[in-house]
ZADO-852198 format. One record per residue: residue number from 1; x, y, z of N, C-alpha, C in turn; residue in three letters. Coordinates in nm, 4 decimals, padded with zeros to 6 digits. Example, Ala and Ser with C-alpha at 12.3 -4.5 7.8 and 13.67 -1.06 7.14 Angstrom:
<sites>
<site n="1" n_x="01.3190" n_y="-00.5690" n_z="00.7800" ca_x="01.2300" ca_y="-00.4500" ca_z="00.7800" c_x="01.3200" c_y="-00.3300" c_z="00.7800" res="ALA"/>
<site n="2" n_x="01.2850" n_y="-00.2250" n_z="00.7080" ca_x="01.3670" ca_y="-00.1060" ca_z="00.7140" c_x="01.2900" c_y="00.0030" c_z="00.7870" res="SER"/>
</sites>
This chain:
<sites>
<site n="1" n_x="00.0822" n_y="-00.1178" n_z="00.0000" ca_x="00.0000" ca_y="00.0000" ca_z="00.0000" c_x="00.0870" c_y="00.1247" c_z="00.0000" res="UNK"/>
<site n="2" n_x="00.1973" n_y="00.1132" n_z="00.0507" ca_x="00.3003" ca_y="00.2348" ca_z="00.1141" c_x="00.3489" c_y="00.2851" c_z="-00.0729" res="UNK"/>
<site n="3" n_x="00.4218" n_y="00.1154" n_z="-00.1258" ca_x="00.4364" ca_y="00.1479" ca_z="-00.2267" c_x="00.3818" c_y="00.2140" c_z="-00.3060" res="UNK"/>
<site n="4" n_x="00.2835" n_y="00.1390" n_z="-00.3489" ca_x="00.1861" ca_y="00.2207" ca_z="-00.4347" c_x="00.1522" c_y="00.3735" c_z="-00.4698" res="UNK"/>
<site n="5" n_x="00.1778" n_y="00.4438" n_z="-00.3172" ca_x="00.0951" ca_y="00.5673" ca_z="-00.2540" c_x="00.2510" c_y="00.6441" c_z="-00.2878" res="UNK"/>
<site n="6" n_x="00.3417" n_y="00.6159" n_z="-00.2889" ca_x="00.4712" ca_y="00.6368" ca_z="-00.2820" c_x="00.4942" c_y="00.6908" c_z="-00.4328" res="UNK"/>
<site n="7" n_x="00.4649" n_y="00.5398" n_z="-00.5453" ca_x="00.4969" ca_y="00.5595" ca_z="-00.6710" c_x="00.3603" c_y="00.6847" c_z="-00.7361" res="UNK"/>
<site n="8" n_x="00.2552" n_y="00.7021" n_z="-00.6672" ca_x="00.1233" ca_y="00.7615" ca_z="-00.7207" c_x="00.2121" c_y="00.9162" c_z="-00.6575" res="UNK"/>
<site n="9" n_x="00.2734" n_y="00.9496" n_z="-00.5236" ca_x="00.3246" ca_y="01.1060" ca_z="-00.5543" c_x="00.4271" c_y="01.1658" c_z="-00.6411" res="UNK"/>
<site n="10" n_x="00.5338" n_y="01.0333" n_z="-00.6155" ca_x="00.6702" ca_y="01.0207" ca_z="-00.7261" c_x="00.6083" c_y="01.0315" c_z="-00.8981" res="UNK"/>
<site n="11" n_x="00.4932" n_y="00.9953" n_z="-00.9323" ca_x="00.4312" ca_y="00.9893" ca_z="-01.0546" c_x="00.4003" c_y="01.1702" c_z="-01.1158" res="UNK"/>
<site n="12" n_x="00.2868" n_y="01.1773" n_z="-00.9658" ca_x="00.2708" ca_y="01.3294" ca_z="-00.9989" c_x="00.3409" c_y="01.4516" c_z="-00.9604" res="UNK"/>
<site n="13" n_x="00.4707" n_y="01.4221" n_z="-00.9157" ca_x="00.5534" ca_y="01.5153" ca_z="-00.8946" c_x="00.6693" c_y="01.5388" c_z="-01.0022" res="UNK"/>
<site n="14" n_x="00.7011" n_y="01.4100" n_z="-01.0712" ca_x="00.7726" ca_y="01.3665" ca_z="-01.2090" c_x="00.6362" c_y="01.5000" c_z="-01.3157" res="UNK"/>
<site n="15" n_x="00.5319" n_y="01.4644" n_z="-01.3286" ca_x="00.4465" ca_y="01.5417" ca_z="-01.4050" c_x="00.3930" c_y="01.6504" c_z="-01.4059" res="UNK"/>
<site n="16" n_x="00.4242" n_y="01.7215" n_z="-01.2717" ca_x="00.4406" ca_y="01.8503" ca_z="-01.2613" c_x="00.5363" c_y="01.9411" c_z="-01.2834" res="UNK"/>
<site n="17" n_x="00.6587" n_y="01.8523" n_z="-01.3039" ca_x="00.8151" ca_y="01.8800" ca_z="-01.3051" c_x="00.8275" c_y="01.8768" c_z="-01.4611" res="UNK"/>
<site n="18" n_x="00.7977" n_y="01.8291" n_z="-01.4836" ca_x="00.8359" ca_y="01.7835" ca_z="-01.7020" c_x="00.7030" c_y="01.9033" c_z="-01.7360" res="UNK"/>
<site n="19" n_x="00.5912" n_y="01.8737" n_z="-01.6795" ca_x="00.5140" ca_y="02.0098" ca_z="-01.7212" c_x="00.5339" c_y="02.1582" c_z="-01.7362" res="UNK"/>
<site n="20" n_x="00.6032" n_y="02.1546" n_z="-01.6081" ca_x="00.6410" ca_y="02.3098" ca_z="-01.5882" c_x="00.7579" c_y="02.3337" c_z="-01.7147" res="UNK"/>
<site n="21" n_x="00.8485" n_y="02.2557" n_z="-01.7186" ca_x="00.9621" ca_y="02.2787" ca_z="-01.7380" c_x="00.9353" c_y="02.2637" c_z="-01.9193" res="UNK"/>
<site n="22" n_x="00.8004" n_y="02.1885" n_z="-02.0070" ca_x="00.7659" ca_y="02.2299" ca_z="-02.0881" c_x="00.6966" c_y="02.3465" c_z="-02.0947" res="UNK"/>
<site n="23" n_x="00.6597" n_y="02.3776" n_z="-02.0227" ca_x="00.5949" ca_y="02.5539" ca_z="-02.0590" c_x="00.6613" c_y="02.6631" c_z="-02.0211" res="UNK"/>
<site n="24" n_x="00.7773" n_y="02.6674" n_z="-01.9504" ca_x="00.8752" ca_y="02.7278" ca_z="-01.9465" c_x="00.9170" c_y="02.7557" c_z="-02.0251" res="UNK"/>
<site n="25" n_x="00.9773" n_y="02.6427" n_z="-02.1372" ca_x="01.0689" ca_y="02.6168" ca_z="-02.2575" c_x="00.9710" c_y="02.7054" c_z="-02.3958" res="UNK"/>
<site n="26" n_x="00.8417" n_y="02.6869" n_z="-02.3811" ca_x="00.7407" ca_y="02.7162" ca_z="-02.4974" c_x="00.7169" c_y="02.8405" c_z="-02.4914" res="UNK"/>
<site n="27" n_x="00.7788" n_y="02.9401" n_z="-02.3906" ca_x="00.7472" ca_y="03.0594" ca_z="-02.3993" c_x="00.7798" c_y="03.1479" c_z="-02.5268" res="UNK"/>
<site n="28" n_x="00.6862" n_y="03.2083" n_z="-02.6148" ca_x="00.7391" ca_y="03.2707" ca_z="-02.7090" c_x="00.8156" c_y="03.3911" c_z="-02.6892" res="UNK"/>
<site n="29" n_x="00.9441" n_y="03.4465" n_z="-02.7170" ca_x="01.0229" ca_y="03.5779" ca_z="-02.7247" c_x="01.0396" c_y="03.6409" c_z="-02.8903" res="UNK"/>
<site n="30" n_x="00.9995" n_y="03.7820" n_z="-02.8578" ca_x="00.9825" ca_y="03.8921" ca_z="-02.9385" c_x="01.1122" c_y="03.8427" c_z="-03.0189" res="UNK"/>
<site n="31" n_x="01.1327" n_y="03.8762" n_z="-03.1637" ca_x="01.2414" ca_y="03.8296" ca_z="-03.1889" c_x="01.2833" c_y="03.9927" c_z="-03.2087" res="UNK"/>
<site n="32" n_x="01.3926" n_y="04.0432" n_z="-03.3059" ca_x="01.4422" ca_y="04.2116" ca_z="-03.3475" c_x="01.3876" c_y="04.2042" c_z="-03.4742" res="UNK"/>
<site n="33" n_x="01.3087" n_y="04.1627" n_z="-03.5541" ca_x="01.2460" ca_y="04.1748" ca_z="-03.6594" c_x="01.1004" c_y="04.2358" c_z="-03.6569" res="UNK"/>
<site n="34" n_x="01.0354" n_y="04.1227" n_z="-03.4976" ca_x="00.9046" ca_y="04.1245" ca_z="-03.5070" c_x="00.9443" c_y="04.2827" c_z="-03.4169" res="UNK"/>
<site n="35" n_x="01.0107" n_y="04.3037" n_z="-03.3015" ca_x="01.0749" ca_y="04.4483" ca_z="-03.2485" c_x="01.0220" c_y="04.5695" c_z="-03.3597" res="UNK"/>
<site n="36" n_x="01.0850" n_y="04.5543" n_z="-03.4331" ca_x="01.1119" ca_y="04.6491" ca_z="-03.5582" c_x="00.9563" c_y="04.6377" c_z="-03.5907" res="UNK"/>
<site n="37" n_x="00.9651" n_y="04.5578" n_z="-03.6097" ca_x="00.7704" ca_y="04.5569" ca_z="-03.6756" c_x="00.6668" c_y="04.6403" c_z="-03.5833" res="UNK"/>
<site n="38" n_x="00.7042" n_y="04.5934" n_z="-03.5145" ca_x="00.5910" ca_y="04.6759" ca_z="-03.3903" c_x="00.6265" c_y="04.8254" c_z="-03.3535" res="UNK"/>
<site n="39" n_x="00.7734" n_y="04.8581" n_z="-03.3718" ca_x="00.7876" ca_y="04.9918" ca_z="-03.3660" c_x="00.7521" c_y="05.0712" c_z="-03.4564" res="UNK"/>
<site n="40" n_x="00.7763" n_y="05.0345" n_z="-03.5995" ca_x="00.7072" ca_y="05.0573" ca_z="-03.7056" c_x="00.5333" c_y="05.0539" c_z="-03.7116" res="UNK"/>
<site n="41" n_x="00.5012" n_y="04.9506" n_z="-03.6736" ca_x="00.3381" ca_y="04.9968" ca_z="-03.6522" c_x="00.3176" c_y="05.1096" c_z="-03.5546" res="UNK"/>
<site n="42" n_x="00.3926" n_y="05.0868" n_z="-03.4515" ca_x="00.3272" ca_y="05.1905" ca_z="-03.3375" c_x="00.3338" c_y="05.3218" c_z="-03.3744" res="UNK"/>
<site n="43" n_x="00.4836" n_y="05.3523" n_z="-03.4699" ca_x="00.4788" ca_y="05.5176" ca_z="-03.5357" c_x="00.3569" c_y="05.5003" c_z="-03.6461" res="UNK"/>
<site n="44" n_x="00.3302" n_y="05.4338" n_z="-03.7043" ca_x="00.2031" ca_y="05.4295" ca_z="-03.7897" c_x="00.0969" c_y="05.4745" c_z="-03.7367" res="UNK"/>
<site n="45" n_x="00.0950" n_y="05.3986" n_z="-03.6479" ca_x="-00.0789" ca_y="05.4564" ca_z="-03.5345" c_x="-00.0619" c_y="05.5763" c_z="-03.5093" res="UNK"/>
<site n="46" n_x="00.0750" n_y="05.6634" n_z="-03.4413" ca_x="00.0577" ca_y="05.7749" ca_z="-03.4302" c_x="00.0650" c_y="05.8791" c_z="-03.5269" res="UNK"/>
<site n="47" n_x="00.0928" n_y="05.8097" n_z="-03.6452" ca_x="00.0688" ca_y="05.9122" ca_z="-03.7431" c_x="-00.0782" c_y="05.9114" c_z="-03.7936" res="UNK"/>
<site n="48" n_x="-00.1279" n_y="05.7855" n_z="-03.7912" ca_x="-00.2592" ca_y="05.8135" ca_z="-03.8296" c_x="-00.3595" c_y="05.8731" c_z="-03.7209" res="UNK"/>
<site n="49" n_x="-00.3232" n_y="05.8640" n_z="-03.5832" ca_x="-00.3998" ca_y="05.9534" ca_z="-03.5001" c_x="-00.4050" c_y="06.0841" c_z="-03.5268" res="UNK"/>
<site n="50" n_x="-00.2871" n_y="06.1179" n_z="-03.5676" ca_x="-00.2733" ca_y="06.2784" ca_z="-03.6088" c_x="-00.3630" c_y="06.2952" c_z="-03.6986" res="UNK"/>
<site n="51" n_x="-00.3532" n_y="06.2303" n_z="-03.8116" ca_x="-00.4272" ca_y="06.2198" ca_z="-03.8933" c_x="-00.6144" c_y="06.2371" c_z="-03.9025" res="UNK"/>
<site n="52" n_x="-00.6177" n_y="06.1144" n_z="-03.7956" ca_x="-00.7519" ca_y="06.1750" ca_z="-03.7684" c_x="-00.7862" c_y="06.3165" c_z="-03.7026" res="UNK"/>
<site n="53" n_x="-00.7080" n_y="06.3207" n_z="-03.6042" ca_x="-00.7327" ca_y="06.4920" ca_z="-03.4932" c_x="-00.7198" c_y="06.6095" c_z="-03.6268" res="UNK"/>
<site n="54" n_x="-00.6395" n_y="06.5683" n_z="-03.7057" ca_x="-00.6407" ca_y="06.6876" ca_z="-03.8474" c_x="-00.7437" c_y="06.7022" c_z="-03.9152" res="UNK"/>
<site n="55" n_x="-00.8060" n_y="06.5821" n_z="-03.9297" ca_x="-00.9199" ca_y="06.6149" ca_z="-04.0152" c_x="-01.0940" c_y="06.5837" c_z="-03.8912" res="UNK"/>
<site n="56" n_x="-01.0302" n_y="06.5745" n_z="-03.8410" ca_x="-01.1866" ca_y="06.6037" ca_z="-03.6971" c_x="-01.1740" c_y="06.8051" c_z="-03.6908" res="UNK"/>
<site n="57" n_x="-01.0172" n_y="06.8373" n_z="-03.7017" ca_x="-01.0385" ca_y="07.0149" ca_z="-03.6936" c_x="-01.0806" c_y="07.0973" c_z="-03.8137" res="UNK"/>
<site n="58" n_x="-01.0640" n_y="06.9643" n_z="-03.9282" ca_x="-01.1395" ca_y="07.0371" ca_z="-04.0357" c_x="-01.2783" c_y="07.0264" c_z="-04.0237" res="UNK"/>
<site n="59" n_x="-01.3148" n_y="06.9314" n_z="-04.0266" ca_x="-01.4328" ca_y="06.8945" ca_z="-03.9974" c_x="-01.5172" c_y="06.9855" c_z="-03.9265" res="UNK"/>
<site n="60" n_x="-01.4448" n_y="07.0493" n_z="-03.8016" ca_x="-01.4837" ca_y="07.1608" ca_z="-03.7106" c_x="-01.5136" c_y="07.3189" c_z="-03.7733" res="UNK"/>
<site n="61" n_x="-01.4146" n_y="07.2919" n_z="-03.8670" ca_x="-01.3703" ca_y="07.4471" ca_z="-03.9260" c_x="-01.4719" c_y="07.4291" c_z="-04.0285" res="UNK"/>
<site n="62" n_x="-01.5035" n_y="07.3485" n_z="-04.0983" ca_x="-01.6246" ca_y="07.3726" ca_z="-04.2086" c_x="-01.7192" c_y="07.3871" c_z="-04.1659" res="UNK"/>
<site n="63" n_x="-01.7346" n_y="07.2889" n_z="-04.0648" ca_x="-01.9091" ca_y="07.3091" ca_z="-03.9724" c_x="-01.9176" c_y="07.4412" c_z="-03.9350" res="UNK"/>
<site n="64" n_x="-01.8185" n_y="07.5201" n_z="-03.8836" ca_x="-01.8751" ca_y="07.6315" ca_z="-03.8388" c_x="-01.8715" c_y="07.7349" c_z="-03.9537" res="UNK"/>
<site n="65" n_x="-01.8554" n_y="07.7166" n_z="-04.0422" ca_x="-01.7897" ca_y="07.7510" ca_z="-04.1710" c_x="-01.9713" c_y="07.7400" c_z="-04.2406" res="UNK"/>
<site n="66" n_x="-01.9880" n_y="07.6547" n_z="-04.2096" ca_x="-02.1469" ca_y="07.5995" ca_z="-04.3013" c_x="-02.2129" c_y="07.6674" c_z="-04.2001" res="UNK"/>
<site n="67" n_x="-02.2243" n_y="07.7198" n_z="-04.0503" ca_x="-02.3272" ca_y="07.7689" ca_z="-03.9616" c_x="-02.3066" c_y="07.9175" c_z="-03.9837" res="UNK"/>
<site n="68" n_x="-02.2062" n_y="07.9739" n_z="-04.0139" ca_x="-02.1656" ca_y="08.1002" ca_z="-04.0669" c_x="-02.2827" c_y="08.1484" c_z="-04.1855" res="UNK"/>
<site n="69" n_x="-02.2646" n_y="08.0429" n_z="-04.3086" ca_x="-02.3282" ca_y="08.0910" ca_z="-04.4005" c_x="-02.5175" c_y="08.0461" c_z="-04.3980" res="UNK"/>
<site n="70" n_x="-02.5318" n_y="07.9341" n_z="-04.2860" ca_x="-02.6614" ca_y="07.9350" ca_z="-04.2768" c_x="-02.7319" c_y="08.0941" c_z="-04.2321" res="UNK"/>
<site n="71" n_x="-02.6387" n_y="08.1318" n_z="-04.1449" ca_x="-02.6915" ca_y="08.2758" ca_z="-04.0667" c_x="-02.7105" c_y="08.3919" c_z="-04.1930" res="UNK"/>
<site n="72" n_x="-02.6618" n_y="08.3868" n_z="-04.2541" ca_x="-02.5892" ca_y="08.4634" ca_z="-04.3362" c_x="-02.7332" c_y="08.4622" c_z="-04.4151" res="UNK"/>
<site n="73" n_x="-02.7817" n_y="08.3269" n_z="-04.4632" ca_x="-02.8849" ca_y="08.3018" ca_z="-04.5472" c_x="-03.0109" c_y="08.3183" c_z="-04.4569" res="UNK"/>
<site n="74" n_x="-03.0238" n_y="08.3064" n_z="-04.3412" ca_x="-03.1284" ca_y="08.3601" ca_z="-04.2677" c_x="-03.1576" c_y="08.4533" c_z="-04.3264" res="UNK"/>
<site n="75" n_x="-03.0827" n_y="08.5541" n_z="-04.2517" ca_x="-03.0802" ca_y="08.6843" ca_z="-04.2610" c_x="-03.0909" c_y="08.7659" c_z="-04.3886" res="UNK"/>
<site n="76" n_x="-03.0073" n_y="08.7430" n_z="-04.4977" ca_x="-03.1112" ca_y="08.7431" ca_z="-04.6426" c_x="-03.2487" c_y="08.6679" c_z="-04.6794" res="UNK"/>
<site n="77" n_x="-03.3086" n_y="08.6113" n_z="-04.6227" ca_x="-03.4394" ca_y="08.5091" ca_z="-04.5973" c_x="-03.4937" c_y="08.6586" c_z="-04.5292" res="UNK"/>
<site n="78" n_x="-03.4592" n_y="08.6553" n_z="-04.4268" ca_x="-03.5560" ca_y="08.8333" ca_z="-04.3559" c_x="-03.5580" c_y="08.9572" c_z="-04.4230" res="UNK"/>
<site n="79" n_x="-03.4313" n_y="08.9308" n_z="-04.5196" ca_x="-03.4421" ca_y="09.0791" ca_z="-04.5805" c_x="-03.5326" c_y="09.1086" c_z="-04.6784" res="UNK"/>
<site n="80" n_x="-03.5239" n_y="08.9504" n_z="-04.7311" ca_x="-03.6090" ca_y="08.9612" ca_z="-04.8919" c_x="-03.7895" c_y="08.9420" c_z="-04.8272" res="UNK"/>
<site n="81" n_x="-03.8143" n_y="08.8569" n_z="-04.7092" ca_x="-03.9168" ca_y="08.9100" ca_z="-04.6783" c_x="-03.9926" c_y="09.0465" c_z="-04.6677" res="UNK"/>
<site n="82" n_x="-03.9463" n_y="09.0983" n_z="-04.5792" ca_x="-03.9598" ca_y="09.2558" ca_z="-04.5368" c_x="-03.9489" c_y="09.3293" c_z="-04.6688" res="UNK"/>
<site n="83" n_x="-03.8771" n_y="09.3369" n_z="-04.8183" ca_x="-03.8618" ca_y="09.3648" ca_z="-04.8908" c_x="-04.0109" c_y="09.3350" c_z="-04.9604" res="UNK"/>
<site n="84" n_x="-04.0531" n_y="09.1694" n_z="-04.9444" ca_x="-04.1591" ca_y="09.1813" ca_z="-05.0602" c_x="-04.2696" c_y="09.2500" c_z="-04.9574" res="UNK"/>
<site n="85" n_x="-04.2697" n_y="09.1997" n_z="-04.8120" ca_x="-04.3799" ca_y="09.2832" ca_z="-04.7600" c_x="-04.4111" c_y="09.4512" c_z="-04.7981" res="UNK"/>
<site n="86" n_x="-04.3127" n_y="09.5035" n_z="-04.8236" ca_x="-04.3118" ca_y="09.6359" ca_z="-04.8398" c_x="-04.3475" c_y="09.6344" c_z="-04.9571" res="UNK"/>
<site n="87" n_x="-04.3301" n_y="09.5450" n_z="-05.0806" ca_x="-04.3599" ca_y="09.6233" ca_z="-05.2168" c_x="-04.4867" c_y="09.5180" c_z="-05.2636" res="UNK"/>
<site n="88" n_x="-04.5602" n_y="09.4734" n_z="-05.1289" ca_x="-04.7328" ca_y="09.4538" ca_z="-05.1765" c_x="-04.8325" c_y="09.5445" c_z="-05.1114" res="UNK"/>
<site n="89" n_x="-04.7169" n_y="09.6314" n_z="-05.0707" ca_x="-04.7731" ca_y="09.7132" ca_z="-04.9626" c_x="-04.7878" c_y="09.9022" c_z="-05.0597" res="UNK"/>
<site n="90" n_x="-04.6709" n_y="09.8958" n_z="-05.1620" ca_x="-04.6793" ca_y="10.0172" ca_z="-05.2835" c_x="-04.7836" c_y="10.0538" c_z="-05.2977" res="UNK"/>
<site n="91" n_x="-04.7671" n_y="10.1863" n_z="-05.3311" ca_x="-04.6972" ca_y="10.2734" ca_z="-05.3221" c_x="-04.7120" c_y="10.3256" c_z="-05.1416" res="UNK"/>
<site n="92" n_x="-04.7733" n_y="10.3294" n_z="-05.0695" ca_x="-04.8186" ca_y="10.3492" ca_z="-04.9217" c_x="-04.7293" c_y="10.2682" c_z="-04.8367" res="UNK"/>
<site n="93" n_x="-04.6289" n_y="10.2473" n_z="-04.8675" ca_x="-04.4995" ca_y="10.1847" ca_z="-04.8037" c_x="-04.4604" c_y="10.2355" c_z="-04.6287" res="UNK"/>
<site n="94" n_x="-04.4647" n_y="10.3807" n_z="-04.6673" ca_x="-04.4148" ca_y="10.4483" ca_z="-04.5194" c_x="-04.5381" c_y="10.5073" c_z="-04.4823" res="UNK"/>
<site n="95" n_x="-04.5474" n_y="10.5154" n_z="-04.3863" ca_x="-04.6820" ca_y="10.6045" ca_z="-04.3162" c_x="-04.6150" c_y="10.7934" c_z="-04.3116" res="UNK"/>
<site n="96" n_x="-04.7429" n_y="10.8506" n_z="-04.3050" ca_x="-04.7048" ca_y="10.9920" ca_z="-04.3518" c_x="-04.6774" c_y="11.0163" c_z="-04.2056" res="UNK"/>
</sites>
């Protein structure tokens, strides 16, 4: 019985030992190629972040650019009103 119980910890201590010591071994390392690769992407990303923030401030600058000239068109919208109001209103336009 002693045996047995003996060879059953010696078994799983052998298989915790060859286990570890395979996943130890399997660890993958960055090589200087894949290095390079990733530094190279990472300046990529930050150029294309820029990229986006550049064109999110255009984006900004036209919008207000387009709210500029909506006002703009209002306000000729009121003029040409008041304009035709006044000339269905001819010749008695101004009060005496």
């Amino acid at each position: 019985m002693k045996f047995k119980k003996l060879i059953s910890v010696f078994g799983l201590s052998s298989i915790l030992v060859l286990s570890s010591s395979l996943l130890t071994n399997c660890t993958s390392k960055i090589t200087e190629e894949q290095l390079m690769q990733l530094q190279e992407l990472r300046k990529r990303e930050s150029q294309l972040n820029m990229q986006i923030s550049n064109k999110q401030q255009d984006i900004n600058k036209i919008q207000n650019e387009i709210n500029a000239r909506k006002n703009e068109l209002n306000n000729c919208e009121k003029d040409r009103e008041f304009v035709k109001q006044k000339l269905s209103q001819w010749p008695n336009v101004w009060p005496d």
